[in-house]
C-alpha positions as CSV (number, residue, x, y, z in Angstrom):
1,X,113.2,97.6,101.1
2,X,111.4,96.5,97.4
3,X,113.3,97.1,94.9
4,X,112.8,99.8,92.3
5,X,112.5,98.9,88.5
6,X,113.4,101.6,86.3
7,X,112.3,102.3,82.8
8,X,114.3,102.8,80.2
9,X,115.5,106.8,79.6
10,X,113.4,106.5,75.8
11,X,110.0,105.1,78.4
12,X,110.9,107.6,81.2
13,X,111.0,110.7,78.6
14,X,107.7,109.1,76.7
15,X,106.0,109.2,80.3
16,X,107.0,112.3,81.2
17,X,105.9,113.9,78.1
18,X,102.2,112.7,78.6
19,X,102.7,113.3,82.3
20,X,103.1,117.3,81.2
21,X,100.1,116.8,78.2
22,X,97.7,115.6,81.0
23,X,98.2,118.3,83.3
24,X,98.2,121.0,80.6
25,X,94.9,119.7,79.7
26,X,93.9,119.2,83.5
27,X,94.4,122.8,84.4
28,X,91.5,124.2,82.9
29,X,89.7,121.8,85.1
30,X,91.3,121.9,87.9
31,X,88.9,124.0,90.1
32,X,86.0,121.8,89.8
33,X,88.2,118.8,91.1
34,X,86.5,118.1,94.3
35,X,87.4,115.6,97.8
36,X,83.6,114.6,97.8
37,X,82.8,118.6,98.8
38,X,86.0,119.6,100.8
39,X,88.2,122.6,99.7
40,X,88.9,122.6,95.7
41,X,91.9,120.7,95.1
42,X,94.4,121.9,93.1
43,X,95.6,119.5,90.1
44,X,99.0,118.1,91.2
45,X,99.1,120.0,94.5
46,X,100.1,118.3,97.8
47,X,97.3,118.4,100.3
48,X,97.1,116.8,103.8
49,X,93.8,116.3,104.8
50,X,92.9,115.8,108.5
51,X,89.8,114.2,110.1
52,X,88.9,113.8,113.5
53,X,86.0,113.5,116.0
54,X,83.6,110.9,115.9
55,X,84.3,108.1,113.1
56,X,82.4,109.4,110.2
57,X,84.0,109.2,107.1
58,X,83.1,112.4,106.0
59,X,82.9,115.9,106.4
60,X,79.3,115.8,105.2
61,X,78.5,113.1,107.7
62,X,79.2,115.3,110.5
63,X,83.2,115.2,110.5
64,X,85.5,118.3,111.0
65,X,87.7,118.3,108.3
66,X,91.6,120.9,108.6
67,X,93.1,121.3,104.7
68,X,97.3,121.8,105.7
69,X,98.3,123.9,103.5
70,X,101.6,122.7,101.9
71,X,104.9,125.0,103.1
72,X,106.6,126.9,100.7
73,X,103.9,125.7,98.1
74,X,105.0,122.1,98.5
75,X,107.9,122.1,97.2
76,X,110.5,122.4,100.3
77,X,112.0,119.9,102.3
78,X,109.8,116.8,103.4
79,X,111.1,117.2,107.0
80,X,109.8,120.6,106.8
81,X,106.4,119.2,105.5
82,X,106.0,116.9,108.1
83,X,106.7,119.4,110.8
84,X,104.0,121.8,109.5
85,X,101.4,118.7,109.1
86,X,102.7,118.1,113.3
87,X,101.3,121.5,114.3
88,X,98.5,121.2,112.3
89,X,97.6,118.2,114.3
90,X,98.1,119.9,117.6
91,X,96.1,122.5,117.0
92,X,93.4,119.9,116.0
93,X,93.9,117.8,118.8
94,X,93.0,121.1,121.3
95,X,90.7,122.6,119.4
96,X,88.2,119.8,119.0
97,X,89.2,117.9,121.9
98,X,90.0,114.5,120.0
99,X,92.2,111.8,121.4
100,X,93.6,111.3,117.3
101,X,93.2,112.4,113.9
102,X,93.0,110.4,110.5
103,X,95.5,111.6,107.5
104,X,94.6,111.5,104.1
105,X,97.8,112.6,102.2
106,X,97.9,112.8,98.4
107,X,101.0,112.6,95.9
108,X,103.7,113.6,98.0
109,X,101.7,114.5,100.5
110,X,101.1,110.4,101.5
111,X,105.0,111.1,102.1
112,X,105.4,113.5,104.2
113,X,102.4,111.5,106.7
114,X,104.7,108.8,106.9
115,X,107.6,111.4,107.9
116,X,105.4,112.7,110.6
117,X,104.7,109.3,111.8
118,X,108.1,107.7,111.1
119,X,110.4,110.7,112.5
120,X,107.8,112.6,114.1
121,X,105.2,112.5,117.0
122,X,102.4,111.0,115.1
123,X,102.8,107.3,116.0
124,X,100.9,108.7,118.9
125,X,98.3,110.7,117.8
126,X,97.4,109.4,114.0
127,X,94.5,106.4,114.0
128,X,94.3,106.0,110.5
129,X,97.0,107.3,107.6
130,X,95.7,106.8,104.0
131,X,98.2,107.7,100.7
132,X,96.7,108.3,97.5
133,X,98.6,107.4,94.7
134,X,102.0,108.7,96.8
135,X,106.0,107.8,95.6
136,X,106.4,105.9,98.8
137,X,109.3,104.6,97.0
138,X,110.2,107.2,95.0
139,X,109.6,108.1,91.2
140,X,111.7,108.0,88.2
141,X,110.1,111.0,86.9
142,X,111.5,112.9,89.8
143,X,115.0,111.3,89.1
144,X,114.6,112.4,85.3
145,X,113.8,116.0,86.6
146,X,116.8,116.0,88.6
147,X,119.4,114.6,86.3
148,X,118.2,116.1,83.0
149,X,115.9,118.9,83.4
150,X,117.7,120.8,86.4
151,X,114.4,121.7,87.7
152,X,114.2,119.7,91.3
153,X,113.7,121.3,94.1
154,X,114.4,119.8,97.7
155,X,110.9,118.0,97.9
156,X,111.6,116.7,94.3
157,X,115.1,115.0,94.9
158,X,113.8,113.8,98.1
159,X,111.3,111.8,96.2
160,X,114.2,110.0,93.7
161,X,114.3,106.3,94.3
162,X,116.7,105.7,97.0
163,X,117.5,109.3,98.0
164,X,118.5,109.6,101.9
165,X,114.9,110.5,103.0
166,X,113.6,107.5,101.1
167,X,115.6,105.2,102.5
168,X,115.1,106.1,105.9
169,X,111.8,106.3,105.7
170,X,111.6,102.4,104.3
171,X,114.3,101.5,106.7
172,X,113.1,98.6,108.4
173,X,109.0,98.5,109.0
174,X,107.6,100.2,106.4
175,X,104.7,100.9,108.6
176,X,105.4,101.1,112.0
177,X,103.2,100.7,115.2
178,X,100.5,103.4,115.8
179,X,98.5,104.3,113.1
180,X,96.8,101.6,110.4
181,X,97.8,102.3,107.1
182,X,95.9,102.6,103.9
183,X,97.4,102.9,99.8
184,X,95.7,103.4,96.9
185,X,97.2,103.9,93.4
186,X,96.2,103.8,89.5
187,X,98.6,101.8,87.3
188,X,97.8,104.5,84.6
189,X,99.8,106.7,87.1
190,X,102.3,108.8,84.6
191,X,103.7,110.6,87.5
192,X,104.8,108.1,89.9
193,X,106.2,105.8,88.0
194,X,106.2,103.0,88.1
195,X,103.2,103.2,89.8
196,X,103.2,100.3,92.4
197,X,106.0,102.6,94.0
198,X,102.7,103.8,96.3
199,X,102.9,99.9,97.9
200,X,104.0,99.5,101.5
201,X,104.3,96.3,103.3
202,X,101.7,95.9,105.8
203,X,99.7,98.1,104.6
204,X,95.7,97.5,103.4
205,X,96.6,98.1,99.2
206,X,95.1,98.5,96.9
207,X,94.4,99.7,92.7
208,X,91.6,101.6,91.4
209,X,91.9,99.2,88.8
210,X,91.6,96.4,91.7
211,X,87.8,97.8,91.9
212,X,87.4,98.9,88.6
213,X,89.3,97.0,86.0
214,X,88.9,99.1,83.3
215,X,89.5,102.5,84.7
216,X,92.3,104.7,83.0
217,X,93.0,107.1,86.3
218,X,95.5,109.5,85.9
219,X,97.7,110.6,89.0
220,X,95.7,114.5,88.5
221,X,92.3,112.1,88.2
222,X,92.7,110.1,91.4
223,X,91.6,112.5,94.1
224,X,88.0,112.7,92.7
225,X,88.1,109.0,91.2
226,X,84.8,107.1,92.5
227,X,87.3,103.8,94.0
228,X,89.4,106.4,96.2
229,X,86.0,108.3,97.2
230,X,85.0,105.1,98.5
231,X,87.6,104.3,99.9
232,X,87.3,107.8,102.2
233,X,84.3,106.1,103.7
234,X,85.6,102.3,104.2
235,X,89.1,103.2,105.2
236,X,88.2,105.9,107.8
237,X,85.1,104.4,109.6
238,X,84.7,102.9,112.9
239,X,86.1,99.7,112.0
240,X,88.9,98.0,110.1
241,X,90.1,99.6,107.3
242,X,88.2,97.3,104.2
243,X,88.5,98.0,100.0
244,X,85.3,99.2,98.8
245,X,83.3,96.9,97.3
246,X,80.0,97.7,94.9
247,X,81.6,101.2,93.4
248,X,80.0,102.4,90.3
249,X,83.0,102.4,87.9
């Protein structure tokens, strides 16, 4: 497993302060955040999104696209998450007759995927798994929230660097046969921090700033960012998973 640097508790309080600024000031936009014209997507929520049939990258291309809602509002155990994101994928599986789906998980939601794959059934049925900007390896904001603010719920403490989930998750092979995986982050993430926690070995990774350097993303910004909307189309198609290349930035 990497090993996780942590900040210094005056850094961690300074991020978490502009952490809650930018979201305050996110809300009022929040419903005109878009995933290139699926279901609004709510700043800072977990969402799971599924994509199956044939390999478009997008719904608009002729893809059928399932939004798994997050149980108990996403804040619940991850184990819980992942089960909810394994009947979600059944019932896609029958429905559209597919032999696998594609998960796009965002935040913590890149988390719980891995659960479902690692723990789950979904070696076996996921083809592609891309994380946007997701504490693979936990963030020091969540331990902050836990040891100082006393407002964590279970998902929350789950997501401390080196909590039990954590380290069984990473245990090992951080991506494990089946599915390919995909991880794109910004380093102006204020939420996971530090940022490069989204990194897994053997995975294709990847920064918006690795597309475009000067971009400023915020962890509320990323799922509407033009590198990750990109990325939808190069990391989902018909071939190997590839960065995007010629975004306008």
């Amino acid at each position: 497993m990497r090993r996780f640097v942590r900040p210094s508790a005056t850094s961690l309080r300074t991020l978490i302060s502009r952490a809650i600024a930018k979201r305050m000031r996110s809300e009022s936009r929040s419903e005109r955040v878009r995933w290139s014209g699926f279901n609004d997507l709510r700043i800072l929520e977990d969402r799971l999104w599924i994509y199956f049939g044939h390999p478009q990258a997008l719904e608009d291309d002729g893809r059928a696209v399932v939004v798994v809602p997050a149980v108990g509002g996403g804040t619940g155990d991850i184990a819980a998450q992942a089960d909810g994101l394994a009947r979600a994928a059944d019932d896609a599986l029958r429905r559209f007759d597919a032999a696998s789906v594609d998960v796009v998980g965002y935040s913590a939601g890149g988390v719980v995927a891995r659960e479902w794959v690692r723990h789950g059934d979904g070696a076996d049925k996921a083809r592609r798994v891309l994380s946007v900007g997701s504490p693979q390896h936990g963030t020091a904001v969540a331990e902050v929230a836990a040891g100082i603010a006393g407002r964590c719920p279970a998902a929350c403490r789950q997501l401390e660097p080196d909590s039990d989930l954590l380290r069984a998750l990473n245990a090992h092979d951080e991506t494990p046969d089946g599915p390919r995986f995909i991880s794109v982050w910004s380093d102006a993430d204020e939420v996971v921090v530090p940022p490069d926690s989204a990194l897994l070995d053997g995975a294709l990774n990847l920064t918006v700033q690795s597309v475009c350097s000067g971009a400023r993303t915020s962890h509320a910004e990323l799922p509407s960012d033009p590198v990750v909307l990109a990325l939808l189309r190069t990391a989902l198609g018909p071939g190997a998973p590839t960065a995007p290349a010629h975004v306008p930035c």
